[in-house]
C-alpha positions as CSV (number, residue, x, y, z in Angstrom):
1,X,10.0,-0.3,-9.7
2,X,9.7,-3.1,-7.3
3,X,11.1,-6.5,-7.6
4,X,9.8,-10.2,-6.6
5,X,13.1,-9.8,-4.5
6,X,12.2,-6.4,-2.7
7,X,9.2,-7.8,-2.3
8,X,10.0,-11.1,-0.5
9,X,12.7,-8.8,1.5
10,X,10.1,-7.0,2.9
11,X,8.2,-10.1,3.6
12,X,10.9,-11.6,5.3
13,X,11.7,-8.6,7.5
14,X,7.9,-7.7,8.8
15,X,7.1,-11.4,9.4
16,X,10.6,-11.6,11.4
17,X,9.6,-8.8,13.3
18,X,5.8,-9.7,13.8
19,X,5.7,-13.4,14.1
20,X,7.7,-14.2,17.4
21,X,5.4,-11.3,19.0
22,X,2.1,-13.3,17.9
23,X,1.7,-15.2,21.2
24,X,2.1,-11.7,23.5
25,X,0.5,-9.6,21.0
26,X,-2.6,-11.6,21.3
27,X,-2.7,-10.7,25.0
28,X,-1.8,-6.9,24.1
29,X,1.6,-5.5,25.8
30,X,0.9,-2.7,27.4
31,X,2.9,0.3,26.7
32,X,4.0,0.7,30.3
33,X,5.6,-2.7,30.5
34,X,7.0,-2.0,27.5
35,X,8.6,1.0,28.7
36,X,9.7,-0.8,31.7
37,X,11.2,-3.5,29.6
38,X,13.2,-0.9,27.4
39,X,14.4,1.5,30.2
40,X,15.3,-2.3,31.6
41,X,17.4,-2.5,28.2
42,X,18.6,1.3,28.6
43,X,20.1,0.4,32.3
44,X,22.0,-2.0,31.3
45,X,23.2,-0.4,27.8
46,X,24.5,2.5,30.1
47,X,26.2,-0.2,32.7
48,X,23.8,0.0,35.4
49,X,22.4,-3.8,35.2
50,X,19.4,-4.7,36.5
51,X,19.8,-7.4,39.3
52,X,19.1,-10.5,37.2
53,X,14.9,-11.9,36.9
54,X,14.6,-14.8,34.0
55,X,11.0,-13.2,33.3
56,X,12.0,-9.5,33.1
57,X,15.3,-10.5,30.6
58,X,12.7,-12.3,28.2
59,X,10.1,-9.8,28.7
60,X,13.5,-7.0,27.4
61,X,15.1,-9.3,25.1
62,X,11.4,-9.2,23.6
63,X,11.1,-5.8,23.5
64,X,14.4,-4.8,22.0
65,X,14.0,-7.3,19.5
66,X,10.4,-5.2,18.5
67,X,12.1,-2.5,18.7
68,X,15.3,-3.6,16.3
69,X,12.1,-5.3,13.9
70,X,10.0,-2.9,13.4
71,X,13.0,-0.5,12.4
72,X,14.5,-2.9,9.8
73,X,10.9,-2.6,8.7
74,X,10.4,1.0,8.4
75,X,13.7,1.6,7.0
76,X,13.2,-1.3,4.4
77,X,9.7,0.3,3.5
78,X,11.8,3.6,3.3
79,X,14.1,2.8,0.8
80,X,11.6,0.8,-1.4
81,X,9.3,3.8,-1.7
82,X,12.7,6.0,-2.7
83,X,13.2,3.1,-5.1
84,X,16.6,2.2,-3.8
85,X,17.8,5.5,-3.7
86,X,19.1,6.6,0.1
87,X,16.4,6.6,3.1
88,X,15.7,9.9,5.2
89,X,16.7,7.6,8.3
90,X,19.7,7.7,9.5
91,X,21.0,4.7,11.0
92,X,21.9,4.6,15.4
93,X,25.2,2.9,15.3
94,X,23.8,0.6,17.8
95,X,20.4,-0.3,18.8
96,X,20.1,1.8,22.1
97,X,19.4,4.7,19.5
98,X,16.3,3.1,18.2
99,X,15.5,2.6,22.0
100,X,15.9,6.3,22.9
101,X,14.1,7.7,19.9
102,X,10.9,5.0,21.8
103,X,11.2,6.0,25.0
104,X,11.5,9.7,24.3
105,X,8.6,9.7,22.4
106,X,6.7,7.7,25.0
107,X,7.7,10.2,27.8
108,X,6.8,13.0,25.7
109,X,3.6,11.6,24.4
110,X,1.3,10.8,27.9
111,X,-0.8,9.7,24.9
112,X,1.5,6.8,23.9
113,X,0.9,5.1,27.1
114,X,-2.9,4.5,26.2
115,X,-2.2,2.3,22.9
116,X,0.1,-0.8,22.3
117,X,3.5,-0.9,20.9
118,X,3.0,-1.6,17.8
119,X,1.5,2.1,17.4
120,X,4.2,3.7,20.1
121,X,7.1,2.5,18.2
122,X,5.6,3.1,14.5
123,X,4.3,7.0,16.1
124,X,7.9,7.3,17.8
125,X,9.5,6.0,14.3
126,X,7.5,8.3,12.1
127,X,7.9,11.2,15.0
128,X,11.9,11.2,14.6
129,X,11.8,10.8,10.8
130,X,8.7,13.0,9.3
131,X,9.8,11.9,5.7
132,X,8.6,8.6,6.0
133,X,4.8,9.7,5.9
């Protein structure tokens, strides 16, 4: 059963991860910049910064932030539709695993690069974790 407060949770947690994307979404990311803004992310993660660029760093922070969102999301939806019990997902330690299981699928999937991100990361989401169908 689920509660007002599993409810608002999920609430909370979609709307954190849609909202700040509004403004861009409305203009559609394409998946290609979003690649280059997570491989951007993946660079650094591995300690090979990127020389610095104030609109490329938003453009990652954003995209790592979309990334991190829409996996709170998923794994919230996961666990409310076990009913609390534990989710098929297992958790990366750090959020360069959610990154890798996106960019994997997206260089395995020449496919991916035709939609936006919100399907690449949902596809690459489901794609690594069948159980949440």
């Amino acid at each position: 059963m689920i509660t007002n407060i599993m409810r608002t949770s999920l609430v909370v947690v979609l709307a954190t991860a849609v909202l700040p994307s509004i403004a861009t979404e409305s203009k559609s990311v394409p998946v290609d910049e979003f690649y280059t803004s997570l491989r951007r992310a993946m660079d650094m993660a591995e300690g090979h910064p990127p020389k610095p660029d104030t609109i490329a760093d938003l453009d990652m922070a954003s995209a790592v932030g979309y990334v991190a969102g829409m996996w709170d999301g998923m794994k919230l939806a996961a666990e409310m539709k076990r009913q609390g019990s534990s989710s098929c997902m297992s958790s990366p330690t750090q959020v360069a695993g959610m990154i890798r299981i996106v960019l994997r699928y997206i260089d395995t999937h020449p496919q991916a690069h035709s939609g936006d991100r919100f399907s690449a990361v949902g596809s690459a989401y489901f794609d690594a974790y069948p159980c949440l169908k």
